[in-house]
matplotlib code that plots the C-alpha trace (Angstrom):
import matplotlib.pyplot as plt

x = [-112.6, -111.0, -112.0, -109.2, -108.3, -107.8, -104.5, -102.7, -103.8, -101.0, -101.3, -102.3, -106.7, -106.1, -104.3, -106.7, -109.3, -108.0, -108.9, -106.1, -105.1, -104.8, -102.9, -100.5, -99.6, -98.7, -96.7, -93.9, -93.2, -93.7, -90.8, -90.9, -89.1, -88.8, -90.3, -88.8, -89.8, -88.7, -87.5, -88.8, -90.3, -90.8, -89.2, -91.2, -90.7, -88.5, -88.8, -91.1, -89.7, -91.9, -95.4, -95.9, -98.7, -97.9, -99.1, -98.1, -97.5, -98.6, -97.1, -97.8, -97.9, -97.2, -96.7, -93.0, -94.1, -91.5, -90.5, -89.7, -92.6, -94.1, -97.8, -99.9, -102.3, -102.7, -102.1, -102.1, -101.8, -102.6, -106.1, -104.5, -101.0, -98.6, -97.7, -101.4, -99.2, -97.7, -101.4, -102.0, -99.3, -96.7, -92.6, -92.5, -94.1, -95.7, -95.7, -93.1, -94.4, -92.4, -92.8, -94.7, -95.0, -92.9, -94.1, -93.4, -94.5, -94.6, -93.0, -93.5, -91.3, -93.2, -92.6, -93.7, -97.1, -98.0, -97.5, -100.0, -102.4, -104.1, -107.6, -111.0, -108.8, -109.3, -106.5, -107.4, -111.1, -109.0, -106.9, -109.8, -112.0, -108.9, -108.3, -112.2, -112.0, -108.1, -110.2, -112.6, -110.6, -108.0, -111.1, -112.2, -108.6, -108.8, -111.9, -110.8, -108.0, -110.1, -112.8, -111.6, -110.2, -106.5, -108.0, -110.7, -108.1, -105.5, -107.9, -109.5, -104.8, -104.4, -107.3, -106.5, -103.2, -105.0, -106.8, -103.6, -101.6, -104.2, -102.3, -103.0, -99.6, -97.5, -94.6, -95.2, -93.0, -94.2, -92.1, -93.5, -97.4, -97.0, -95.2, -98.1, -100.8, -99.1, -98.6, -95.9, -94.9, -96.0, -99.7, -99.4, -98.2, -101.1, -103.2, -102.0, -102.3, -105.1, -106.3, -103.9, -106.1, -109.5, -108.1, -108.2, -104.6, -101.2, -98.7, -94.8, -91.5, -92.9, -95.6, -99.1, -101.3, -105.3, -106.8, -110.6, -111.1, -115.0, -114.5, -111.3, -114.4, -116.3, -113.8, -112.9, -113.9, -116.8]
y = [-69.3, -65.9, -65.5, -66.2, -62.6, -61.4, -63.6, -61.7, -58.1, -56.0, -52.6, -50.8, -50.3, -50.8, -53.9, -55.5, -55.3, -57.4, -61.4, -63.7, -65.1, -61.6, -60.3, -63.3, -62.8, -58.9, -59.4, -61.2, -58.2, -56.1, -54.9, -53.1, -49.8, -47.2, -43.8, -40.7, -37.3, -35.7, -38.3, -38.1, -40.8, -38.9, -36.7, -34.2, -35.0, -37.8, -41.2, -43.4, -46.6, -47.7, -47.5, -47.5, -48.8, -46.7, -49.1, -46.4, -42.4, -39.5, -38.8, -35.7, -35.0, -31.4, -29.3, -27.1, -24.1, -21.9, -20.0, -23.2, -22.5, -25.6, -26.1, -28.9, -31.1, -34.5, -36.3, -39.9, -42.7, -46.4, -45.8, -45.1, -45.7, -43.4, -44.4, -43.4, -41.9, -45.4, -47.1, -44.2, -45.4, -42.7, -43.6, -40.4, -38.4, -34.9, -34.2, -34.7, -37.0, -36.8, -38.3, -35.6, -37.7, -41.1, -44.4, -47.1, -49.1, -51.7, -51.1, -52.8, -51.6, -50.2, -53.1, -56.0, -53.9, -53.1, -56.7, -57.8, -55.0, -57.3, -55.6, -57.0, -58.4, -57.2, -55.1, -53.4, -52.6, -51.5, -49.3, -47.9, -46.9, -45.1, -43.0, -41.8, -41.1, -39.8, -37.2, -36.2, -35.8, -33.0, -31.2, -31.0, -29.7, -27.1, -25.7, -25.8, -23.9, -21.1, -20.8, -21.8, -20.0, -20.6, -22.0, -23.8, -25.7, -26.4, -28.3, -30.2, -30.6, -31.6, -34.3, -35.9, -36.4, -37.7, -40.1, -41.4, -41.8, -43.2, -41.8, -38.7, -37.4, -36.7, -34.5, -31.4, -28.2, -25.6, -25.0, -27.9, -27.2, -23.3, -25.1, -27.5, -25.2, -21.9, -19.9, -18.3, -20.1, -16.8, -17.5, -20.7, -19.7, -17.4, -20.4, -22.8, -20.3, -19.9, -23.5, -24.4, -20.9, -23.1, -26.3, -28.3, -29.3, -28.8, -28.0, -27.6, -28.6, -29.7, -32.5, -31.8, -33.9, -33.5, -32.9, -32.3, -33.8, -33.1, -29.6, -29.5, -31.2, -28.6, -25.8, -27.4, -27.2, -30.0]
z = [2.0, 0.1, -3.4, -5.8, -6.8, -3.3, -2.9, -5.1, -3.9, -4.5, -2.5, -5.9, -6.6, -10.6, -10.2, -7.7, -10.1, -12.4, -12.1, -10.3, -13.6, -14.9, -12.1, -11.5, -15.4, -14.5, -11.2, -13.7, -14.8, -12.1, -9.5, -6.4, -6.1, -2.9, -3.8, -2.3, -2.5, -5.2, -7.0, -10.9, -13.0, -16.2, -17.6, -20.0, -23.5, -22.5, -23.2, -21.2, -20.5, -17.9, -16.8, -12.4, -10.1, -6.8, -3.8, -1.1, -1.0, -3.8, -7.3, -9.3, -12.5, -14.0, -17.0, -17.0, -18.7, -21.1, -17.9, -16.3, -13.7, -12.7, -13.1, -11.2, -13.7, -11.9, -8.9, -8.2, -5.5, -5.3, -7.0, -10.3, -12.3, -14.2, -17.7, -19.5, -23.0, -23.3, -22.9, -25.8, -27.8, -27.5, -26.8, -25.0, -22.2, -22.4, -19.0, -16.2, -13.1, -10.0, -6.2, -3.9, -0.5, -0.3, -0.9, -3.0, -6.3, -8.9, -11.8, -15.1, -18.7, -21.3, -23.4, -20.9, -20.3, -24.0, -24.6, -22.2, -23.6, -26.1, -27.3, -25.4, -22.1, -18.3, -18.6, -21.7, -20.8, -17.1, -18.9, -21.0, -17.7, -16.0, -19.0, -19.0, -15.1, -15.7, -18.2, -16.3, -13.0, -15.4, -16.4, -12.9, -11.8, -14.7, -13.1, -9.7, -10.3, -12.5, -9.8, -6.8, -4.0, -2.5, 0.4, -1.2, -3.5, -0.4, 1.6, -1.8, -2.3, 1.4, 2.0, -1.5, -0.2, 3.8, 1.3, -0.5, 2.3, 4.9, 7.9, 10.2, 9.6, 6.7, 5.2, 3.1, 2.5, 2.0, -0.7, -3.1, -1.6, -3.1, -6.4, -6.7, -6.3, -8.4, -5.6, -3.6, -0.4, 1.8, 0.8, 1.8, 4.6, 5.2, 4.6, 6.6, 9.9, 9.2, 8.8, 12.1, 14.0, 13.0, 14.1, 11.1, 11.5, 12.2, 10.3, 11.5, 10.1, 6.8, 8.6, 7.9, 10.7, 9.7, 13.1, 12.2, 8.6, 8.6, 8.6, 6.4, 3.8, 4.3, 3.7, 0.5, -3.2, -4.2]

ax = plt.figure().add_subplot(projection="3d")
ax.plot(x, y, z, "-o")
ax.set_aspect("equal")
plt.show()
């Protein structure tokens, strides 16, 4: 016989840890919505009126710089959720998180979530934990991106996204891969010849398809 909490599995890692009771509480509150690329669930420095659990596809979350150049902090699939500065207490968001590869997630207002956020519960001590791994994974990022090579960081960008997405194939431009990673698009174009030349994957008409994953590992950053 299943255990209890695995009837209400919802797609999303965070809330699957919680205990049934827990989780059937949540999904009250919680609506489905489609995902598409592009589409932006933040705004930076606007307000944040609700907090998302992806179950499918990739978000990232960046900094807009004064010159309106777009820089990469975060990304984040069904292992995590976007909303942390509401968790923190703030009505507002620092950063801007938008839809990088299509999917879909629950969504919960801010309100309904900071209500069920009572000190000491499953969901608090949750919350707590993601924050400490959500730290460490931006420090990480920070040091990636100071002493990592182009190459190193695209194939660290690409199988985080294989992970996330858990198919072979999946679409990419160009375009948002150099915007992501800081870059112009002709080095990523460099890149990803020379990745296709090694036979790591494909990559044609904005679909990435990770043909040899073992050595795309080893080409990356730890």
């Amino acid at each position: 016989m299943p255990e209890p909490a695995l009837r209400h599995r919802t797609g999303n890692q965070l809330l699957d840890r919680l205990p049934a009771d827990d989780s059937r509480r949540l999904l009250r509150s919680l609506e489905t919505i489609s995902l598409p690329h592009g589409r932006e669930l933040c705004r930076q420095d606007g307000p944040m009126s609700h907090v998302y659990f992806p179950t499918s596809g990739v978000c990232s979350i960046v900094s807009i710089a004064d010159n309106g150049k777009l820089v990469e902090m975060a990304t984040i699939g069904n292992e995590g959720m976007i909303g942390l500065p509401v968790f923190l207490g703030l009505d507002f968001s620092p950063i801007r998180a938008l839809s990088q590869v299509s999917g879909k997630a629950l969504r919960m207002p801010a309100t309904s979530f900071l209500r069920a956020l009572e000190p000491g519960t499953p969901l608090d001590r949750l919350m707590r934990r993601y924050m400490a791994f959500s730290m460490r994974y931006a420090y990480q990022t920070v040091a990636c991106n100071a002493l990592h090579s182009l190459e190193e960081r695209m194939c660290r960008w690409l199988l985080m996204t294989h992970d996330r997405v858990e198919e072979e194939e999946f679409k990419l431009t160009q375009e948002f891969l150099a915007e992501m990673l800081g870059v112009r698009r002709q080095s990523v174009t460099v890149v990803a010849g020379i990745l296709q030349t090694a036979g790591f994957l494909t990559y044609r008409r904005g679909i990435v398809r990770i043909i040899n994953r073992e050595s795309l590992e080893a080409a990356s950053c730890e």
